[in-house]
N, C-alpha and C positions, 0 to 999 in steps of 0.2 A: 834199045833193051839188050840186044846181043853186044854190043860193046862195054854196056856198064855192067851186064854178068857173065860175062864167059872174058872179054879181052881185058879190062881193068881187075878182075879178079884172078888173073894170071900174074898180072903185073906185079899185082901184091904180093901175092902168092912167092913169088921168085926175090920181093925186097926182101920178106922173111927169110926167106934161103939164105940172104947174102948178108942178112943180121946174123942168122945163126951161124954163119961161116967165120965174119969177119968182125962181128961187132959192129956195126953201124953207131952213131952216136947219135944220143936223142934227138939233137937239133936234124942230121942230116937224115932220119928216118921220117920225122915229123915233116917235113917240107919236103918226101918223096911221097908220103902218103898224105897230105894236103893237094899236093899236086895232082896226084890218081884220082883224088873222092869228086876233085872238083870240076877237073872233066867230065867224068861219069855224070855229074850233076849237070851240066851243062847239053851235055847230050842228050839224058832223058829229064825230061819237062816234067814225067810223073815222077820222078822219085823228089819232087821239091814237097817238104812239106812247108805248107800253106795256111794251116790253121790247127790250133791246138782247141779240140775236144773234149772238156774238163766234166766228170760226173758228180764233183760236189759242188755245183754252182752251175750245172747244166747251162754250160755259154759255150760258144766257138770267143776264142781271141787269132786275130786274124792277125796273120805274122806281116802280109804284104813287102815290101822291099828290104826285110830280115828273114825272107824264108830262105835263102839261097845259103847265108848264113849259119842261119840255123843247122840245114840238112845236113851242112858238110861237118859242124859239132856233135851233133848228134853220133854222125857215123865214125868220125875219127876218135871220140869217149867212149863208146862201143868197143871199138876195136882196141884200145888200149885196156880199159876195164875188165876186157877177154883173158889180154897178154896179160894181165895182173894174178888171175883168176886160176890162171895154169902154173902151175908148182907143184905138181904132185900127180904121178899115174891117176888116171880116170879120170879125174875132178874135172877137167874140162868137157871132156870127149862125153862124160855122162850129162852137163850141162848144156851141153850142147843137142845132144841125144832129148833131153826134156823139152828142150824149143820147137823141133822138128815136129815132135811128136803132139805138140800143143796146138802146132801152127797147123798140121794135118788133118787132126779134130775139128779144129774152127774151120778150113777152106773145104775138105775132103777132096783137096786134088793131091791124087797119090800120085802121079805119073811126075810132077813136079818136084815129090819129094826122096822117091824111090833111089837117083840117082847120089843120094847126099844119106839116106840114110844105109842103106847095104854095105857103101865102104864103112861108113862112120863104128855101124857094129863091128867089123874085120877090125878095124882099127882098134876098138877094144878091147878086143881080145886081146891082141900081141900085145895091144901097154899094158896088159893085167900078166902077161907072161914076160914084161920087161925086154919084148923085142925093138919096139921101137917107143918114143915119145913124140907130143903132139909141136912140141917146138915154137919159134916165132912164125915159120913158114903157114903151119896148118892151123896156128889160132891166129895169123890176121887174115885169111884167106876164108875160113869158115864163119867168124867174127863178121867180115865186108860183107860175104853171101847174104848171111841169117839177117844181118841189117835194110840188106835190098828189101828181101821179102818182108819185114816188120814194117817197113815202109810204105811198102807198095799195098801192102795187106791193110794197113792203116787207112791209105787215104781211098781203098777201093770200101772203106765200112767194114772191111771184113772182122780188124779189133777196131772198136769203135771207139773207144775213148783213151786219153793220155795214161788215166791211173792202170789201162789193162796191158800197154805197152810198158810201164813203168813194173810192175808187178813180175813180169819176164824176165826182166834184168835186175831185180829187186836186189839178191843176194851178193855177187858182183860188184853192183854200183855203190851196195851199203861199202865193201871190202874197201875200192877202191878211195869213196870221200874220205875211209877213218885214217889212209895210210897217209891222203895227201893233207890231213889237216894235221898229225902224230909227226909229218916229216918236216910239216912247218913249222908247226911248232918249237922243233927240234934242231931246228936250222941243218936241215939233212934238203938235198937235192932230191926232189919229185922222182925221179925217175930210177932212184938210187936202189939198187937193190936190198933187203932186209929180211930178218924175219920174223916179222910182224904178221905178215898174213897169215888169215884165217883158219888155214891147213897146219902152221906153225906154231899157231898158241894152243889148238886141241891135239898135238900130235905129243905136247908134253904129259899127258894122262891116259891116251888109250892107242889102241893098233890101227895102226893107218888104213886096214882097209873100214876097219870102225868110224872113223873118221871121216872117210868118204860117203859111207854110209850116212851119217848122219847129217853133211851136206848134201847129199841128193835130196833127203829129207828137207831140208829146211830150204831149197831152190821149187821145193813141188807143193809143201803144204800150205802158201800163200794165197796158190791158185785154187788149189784145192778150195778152201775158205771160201774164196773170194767167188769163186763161181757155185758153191752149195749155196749161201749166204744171198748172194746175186749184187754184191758189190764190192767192188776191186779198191776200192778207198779202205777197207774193213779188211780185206787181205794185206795190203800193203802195209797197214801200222802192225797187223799182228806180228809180219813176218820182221819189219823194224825192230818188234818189242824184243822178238825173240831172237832176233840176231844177236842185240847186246845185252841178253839173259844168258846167250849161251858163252858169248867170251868173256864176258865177269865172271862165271864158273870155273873157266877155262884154267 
């Protein structure tokens, strides 16, 4: 446990430093941090997930000799879907701030999250006063963390089913599928930068901190929904509908 969160999340932590330094290139970034997820994985036995939870078909599908797999997909889509996600003061760092604060409600172990969320506010602030940005360093380093605990929170029952982990990343992951399907489309390189995201198409009609505004908004009312309602299946298509309600506006 202390190797796969405190020494691999170093590790990471410093690849992002030396992306943001030097530019690392996708391929030699992607097989540093393959390399990282999959030790960690190797070391901790609980961070494997093992079986997916589904609540509109109330089944487990037992992943068996694809769980090792899987974890390390899971965690490394995470973490890039993070780096996609971050393009603009706050947007992350409030994103991030909504996981913490979700994940403390569901476990109530504050002593766990106290150390992640104190800096995370400081950090706020100064990206809101443009002293400093969340970078590659602090969104795969935050990104790896917030994945541990979605994991380990996952298969301890804490979230209990796939749609409610899927619902956390909902906004994010929408971002990420539409750029890598718009990039193929387009015969543009996955990794390529643009600006297409989501921060980008509504920045053309209102003021950015409006903007962020209205993504915190649309990252929290799914859960919202989805735990009034009492089903995360019913969060997650509202918060779909309304993701590409709000950029066909855009």
């Amino acid at each position: 446990n202390i190797f796969s969160l405190i020494f691999v999340s170093s590790l990471i932590f410093f690849t992002g430093l030396l992306d943001d330094k030097v530019d690392l290139s996708p391929l030699k970034k992607t097989f540093i941090l393959i390399i990282l997820i999959s030790s960690s994985v190797m070391i901790d036995s609980n961070l494997l997930i093992t079986k997916l939870n589904f609540e509109f078909i109330e089944k487990n599908l037992f992943l068996k000799n694809f769980s090792f797999i899987f974890t390390i997909l899971c965690i490394y889509i995470f973490i890039n879907a993070s780096n996609m996600f971050d393009g603009a003061d706050l947007q992350l760092g409030l994103y991030f701030f909504v996981i913490i604060i979700y994940l403390y409600l569901k476990s109530n172990y504050l002593n766990i999250f106290v150390p992640l969320i104190i800096p995370l506010i400081v950090f706020l602030f100064i990206n809101f006063k443009k002293v400093c940005f969340m970078g590659n360093n602090g969104s795969h380093f935050l990104s790896y963390v917030l994945s541990i605990f979605l994991i380990k929170f996952y298969n301890l029952g804490i979230l209990n089913t796939v749609e409610e982990v899927i619902i956390i990343m909902l906004i994010p992951g929408l971002d990420m599928i539409r750029l890598f399907i718009n990039r193929v489309l387009n015969n543009k390189k996955f990794f390529e930068s643009d600006l297409n995201h989501i921060h980008h198409m509504l920045i053309k009609s209102k003021n950015k901190y409006v903007v962020q505004l209205i993504i915190l908004i649309f990252n929290i009312s799914p859960i919202v929904i989805a735990e009034v309602i009492g089903s995360y299946l019913i969060g997650i298509i509202f918060g779909t509908i309304s993701y590409f309600l709000l950029l066909r506006k855009a």
